[in-house]
PABA-291607 format. One record per residue (C-alpha): x, z, y; residue in three letters; residue number from 0. Coordinates in nm, 4 decimals. Layout:
REM PABA-291607
<px->X	pz->Z	py->Y	balo->ALA	tiba->NUM> $
...
//
This chain:
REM PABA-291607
<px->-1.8511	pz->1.5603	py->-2.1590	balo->UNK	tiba->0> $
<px->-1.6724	pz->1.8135	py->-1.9167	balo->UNK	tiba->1> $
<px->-1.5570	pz->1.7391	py->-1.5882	balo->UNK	tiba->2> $
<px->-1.1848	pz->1.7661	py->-1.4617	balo->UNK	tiba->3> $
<px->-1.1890	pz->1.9423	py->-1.0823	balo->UNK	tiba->4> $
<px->-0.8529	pz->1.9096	py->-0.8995	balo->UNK	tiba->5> $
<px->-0.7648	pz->2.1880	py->-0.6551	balo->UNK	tiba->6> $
<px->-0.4494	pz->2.1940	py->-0.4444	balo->UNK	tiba->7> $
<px->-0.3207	pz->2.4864	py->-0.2261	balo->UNK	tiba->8> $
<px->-0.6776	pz->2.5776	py->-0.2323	balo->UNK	tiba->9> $
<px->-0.7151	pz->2.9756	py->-0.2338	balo->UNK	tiba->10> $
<px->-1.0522	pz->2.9834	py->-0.3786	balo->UNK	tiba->11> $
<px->-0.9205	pz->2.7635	py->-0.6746	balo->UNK	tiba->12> $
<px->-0.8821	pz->2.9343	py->-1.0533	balo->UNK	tiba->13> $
<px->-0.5679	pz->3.1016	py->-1.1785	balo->UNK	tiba->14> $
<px->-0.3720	pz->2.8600	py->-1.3944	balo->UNK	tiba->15> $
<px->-0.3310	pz->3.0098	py->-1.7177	balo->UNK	tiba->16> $
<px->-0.1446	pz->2.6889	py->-1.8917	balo->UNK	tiba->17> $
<px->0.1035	pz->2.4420	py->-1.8147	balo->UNK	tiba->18> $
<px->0.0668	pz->2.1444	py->-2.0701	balo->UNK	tiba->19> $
<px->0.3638	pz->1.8950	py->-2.0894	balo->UNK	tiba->20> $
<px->0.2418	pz->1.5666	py->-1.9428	balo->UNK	tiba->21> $
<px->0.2683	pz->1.1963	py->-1.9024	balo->UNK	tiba->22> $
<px->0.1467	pz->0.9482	py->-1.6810	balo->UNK	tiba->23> $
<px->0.2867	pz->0.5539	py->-1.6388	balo->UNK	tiba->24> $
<px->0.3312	pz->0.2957	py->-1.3874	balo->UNK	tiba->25> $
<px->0.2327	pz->-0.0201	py->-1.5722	balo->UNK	tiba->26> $
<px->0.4233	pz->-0.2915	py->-1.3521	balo->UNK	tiba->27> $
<px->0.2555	pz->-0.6404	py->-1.4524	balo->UNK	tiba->28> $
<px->0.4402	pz->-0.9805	py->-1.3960	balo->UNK	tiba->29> $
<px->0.3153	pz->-1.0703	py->-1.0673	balo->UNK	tiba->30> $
<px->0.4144	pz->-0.6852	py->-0.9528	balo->UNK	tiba->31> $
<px->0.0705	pz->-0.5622	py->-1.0080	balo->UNK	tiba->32> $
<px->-0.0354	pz->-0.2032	py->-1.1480	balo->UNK	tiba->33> $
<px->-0.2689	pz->-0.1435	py->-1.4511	balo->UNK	tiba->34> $
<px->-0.5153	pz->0.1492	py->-1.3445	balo->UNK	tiba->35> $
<px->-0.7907	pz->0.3758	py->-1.5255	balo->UNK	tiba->36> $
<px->-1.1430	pz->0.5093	py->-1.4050	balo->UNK	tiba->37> $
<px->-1.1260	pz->0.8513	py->-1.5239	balo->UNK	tiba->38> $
<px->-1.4162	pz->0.9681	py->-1.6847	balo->UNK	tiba->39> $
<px->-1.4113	pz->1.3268	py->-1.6088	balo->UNK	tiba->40> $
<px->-1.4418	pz->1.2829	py->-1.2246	balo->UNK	tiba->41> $
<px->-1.4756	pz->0.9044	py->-1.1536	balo->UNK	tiba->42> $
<px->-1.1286	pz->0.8859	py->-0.9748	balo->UNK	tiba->43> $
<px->-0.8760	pz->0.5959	py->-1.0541	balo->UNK	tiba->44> $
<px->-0.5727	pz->0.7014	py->-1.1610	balo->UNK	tiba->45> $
<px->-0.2389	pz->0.5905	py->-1.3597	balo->UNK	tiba->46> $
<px->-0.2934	pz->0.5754	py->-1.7474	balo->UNK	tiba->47> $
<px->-0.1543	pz->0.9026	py->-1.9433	balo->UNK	tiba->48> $
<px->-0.2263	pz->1.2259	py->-2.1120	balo->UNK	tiba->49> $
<px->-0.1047	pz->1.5252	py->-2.2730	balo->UNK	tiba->50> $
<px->0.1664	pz->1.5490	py->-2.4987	balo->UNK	tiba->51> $
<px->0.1292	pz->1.6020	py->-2.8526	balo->UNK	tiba->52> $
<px->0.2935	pz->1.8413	py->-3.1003	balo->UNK	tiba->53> $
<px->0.5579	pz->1.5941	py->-3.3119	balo->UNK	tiba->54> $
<px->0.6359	pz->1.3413	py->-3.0310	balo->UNK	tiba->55> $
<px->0.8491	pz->1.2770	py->-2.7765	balo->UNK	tiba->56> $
<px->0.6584	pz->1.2480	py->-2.3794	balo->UNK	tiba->57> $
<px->0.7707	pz->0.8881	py->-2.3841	balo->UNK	tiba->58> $
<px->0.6039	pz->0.8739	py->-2.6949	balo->UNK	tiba->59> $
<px->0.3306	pz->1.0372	py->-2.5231	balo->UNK	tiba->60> $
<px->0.3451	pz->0.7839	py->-2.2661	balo->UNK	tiba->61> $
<px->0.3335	pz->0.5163	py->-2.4631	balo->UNK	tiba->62> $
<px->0.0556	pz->0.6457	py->-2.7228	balo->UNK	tiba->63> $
<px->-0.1406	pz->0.7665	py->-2.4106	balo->UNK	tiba->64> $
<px->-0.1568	pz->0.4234	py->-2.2272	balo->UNK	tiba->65> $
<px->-0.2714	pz->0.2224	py->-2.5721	balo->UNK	tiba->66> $
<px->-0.5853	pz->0.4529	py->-2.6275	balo->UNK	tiba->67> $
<px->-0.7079	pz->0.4666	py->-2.1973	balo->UNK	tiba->68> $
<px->-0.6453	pz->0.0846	py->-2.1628	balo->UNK	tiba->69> $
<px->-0.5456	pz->-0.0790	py->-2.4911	balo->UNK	tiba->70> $
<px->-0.1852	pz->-0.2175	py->-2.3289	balo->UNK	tiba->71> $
<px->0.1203	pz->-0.1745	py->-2.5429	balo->UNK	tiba->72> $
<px->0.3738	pz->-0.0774	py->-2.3002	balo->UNK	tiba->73> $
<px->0.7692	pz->-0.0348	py->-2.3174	balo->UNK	tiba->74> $
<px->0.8940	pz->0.2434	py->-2.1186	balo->UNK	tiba->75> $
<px->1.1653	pz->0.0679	py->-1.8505	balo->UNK	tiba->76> $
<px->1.1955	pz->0.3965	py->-1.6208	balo->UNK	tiba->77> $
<px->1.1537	pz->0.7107	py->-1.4624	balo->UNK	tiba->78> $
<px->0.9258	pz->0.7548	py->-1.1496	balo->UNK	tiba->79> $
<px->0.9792	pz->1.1653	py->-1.1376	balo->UNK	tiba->80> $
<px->0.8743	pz->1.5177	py->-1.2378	balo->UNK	tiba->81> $
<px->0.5643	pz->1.6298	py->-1.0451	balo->UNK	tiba->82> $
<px->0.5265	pz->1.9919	py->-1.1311	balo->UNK	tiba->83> $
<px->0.3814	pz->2.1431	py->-0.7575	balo->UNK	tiba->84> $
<px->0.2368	pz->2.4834	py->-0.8869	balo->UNK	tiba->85> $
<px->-0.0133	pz->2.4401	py->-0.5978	balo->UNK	tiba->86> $
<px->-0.2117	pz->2.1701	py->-0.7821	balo->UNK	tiba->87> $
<px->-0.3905	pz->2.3103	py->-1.0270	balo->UNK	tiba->88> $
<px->-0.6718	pz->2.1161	py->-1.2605	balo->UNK	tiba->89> $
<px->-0.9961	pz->2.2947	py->-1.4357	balo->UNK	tiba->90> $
<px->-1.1293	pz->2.1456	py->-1.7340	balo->UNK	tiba->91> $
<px->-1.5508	pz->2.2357	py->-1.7480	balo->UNK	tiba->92> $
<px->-1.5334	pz->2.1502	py->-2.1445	balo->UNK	tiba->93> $
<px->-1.3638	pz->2.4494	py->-2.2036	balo->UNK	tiba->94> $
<px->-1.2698	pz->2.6524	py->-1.8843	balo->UNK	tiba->95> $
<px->-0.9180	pz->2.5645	py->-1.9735	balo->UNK	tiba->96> $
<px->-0.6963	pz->2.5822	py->-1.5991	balo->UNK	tiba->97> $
<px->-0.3712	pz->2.4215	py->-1.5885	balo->UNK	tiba->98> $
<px->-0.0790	pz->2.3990	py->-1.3465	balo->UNK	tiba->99> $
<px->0.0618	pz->2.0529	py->-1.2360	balo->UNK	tiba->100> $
<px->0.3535	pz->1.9228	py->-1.5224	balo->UNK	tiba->101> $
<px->0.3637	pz->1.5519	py->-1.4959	balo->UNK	tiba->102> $
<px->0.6604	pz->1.3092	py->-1.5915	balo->UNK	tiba->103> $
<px->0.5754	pz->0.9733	py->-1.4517	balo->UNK	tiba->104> $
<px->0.7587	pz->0.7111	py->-1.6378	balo->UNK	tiba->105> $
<px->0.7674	pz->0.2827	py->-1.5078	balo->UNK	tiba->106> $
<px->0.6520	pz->0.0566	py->-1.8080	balo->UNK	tiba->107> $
<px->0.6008	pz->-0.2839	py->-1.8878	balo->UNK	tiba->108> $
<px->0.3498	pz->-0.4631	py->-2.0790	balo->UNK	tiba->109> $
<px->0.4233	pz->-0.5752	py->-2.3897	balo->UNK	tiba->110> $
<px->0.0775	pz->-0.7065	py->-2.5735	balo->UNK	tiba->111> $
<px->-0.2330	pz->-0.5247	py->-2.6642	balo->UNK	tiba->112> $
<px->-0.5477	pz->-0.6619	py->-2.4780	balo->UNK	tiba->113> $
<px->-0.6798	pz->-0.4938	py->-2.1724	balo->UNK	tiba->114> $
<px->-0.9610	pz->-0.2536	py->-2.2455	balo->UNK	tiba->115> $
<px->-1.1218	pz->0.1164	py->-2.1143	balo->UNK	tiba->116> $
<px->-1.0612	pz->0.3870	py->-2.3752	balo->UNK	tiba->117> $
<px->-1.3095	pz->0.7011	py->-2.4429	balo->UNK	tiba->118> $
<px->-1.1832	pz->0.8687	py->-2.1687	balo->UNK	tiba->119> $
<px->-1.1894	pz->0.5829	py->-1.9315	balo->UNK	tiba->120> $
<px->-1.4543	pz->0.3344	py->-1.7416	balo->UNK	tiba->121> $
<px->-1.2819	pz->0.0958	py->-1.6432	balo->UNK	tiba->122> $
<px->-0.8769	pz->-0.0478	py->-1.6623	balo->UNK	tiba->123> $
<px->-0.7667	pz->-0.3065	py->-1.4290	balo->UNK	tiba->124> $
<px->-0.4426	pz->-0.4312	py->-1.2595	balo->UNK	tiba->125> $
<px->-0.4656	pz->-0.3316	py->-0.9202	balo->UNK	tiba->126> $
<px->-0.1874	pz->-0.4747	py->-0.6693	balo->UNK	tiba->127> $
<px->-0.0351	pz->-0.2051	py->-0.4280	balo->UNK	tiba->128> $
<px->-0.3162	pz->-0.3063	py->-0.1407	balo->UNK	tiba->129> $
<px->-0.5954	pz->-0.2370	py->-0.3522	balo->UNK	tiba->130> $
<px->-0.4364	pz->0.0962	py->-0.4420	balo->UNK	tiba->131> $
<px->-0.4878	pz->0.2928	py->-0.0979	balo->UNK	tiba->132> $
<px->-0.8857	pz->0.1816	py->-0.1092	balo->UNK	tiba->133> $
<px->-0.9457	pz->0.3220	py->-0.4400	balo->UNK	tiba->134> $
<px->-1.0947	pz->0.6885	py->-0.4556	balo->UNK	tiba->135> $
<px->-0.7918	pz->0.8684	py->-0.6292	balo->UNK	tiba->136> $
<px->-0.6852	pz->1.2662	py->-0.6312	balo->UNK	tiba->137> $
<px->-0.4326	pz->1.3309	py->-0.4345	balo->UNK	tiba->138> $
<px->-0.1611	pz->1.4240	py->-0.6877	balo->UNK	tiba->139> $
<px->-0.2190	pz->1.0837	py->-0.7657	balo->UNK	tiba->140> $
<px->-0.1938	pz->0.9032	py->-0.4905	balo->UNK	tiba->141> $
<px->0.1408	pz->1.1094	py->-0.4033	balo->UNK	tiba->142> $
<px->0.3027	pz->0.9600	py->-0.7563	balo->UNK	tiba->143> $
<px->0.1833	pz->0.5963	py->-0.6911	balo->UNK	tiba->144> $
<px->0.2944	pz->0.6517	py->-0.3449	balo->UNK	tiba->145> $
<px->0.6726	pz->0.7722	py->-0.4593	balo->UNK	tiba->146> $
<px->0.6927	pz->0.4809	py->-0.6696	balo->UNK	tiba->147> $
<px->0.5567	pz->0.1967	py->-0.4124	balo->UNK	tiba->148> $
<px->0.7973	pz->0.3451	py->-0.1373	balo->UNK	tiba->149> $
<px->1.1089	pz->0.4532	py->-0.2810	balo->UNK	tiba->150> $
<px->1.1402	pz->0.2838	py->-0.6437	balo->UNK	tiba->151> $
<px->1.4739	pz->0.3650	py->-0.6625	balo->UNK	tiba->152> $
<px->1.4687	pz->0.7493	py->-0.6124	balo->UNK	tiba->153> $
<px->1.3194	pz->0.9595	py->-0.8792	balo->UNK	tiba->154> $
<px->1.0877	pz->1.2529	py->-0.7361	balo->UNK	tiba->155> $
<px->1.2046	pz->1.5988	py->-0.8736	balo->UNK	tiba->156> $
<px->0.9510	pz->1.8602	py->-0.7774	balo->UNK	tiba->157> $
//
């Protein structure tokens, strides 16, 4: 298996030569908790999500995405923002593919499937909003999770 690198406003980083519609998800559990993933690709914990695939919708995406990385059926409820900062840019070692930042971050709630890591995941767990800041995350990351935790009511365009 390849490895994802993340590079932002890094000069020595690749040219991006793709920019592949995206979706990741805020997973809000009852007790206001947030379901994360261990990527497998670089080890960093990060919200559940994916690329989007020719014939659906990125909610669709979403949805689809969060069911195979931690085997939740979710309900979209919301909109966190568009992160799209052409400074972070992401290589993929399986095929040399380089892509720029094009994430829509969507709020979800559970609605049944039975917590589980996918293929592309080690681990899934519900993670409350203290545990998030000690987890090792990317930074792109950690700015979406941060939007959402600090202003839930204002959706990020940028």
């Amino acid at each position: 298996m390849g490895r994802r690198i993340d590079f932002y406003d890094d000069p020595a980083a690749p040219r991006p030569r793709a920019i592949v519609p995206s979706a990741n998800v805020v997973v809000v559990g009852t007790h206001g908790e947030v379901l994360l993933i261990r990527r497998s690709d670089n080890g960093n914990w990060a919200l559940p999500g994916g690329a989007m695939d020719l014939g659906e919708s990125l909610p669709e995406a979403a949805v689809r995405e969060t069911a195979e990385e931690t085997g939740v059926e979710v309900e979209i409820t919301g909109l966190v923002g568009i992160f799209t900062d052409p400074r972070h840019v992401m290589l993929y070692t399986s095929d040399g593919e380089v892509r720029q930042e094009f994430s829509v971050v969507f709020v979800a709630r559970p609605v049944g499937g039975a917590l589980t890591a996918g293929d592309e995941t080690t681990d899934a767990r519900w993670v409350t909003a203290e545990e998030i800041g000690t987890l090792p995350m990317d930074r792109s990351m950690r700015l979406r999770l941060d939007h959402f935790l600090t202003k839930p009511r204002e959706v990020h365009l940028g």
